[in-house]
C-alpha angles and dihedrals in degrees: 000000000000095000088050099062087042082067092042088054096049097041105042092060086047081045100059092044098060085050093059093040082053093064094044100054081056098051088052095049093057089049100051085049095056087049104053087049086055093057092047093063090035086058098039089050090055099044078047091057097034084059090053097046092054087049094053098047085051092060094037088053087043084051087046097050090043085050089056096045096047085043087059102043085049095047088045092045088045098055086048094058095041087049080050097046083055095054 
């Protein structure tokens, strides 16, 4: 009998460990779910992003290359006038 409640002894207190730890591993679970779910957002809000980005640079590129163009047309249509002005 003596040597039963020396096991008891020594086992409730592990016992109650692994109980804790058992809520705890829940606890964490949730919270790594939570915050993969996070990251997922988080990533599909910057490809999101990445994708606008690359969609405005086009355009801005497409606008550039426009400016240059029109610049030209103006400087060459200036320099007519001002070869007809002469005349």
């Amino acid at each position: 009998m003596v040597k039963l409640y020396d096991v008891h002894k020594k086992v409730e207190p592990l016992k109650k460990k692994v109980e804790e730890m058992e809520k705890i591993t829940k606890v964490k679970k949730i919270e790594l779910e939570e915050t993969k779910n996070l990251v997922k957002t988080l990533t599909e809000q910057l490809n999101e992003a990445n994708e606008n980005s690359k969609k405005k640079k086009i355009r801005l590129d497409e606008l550039s290359t426009q400016a240059r163009t029109m610049e030209r047309r103006l400087n060459a249509a200036e320099k007519l006038l001002s070869g007809l002005g002469r005349e």
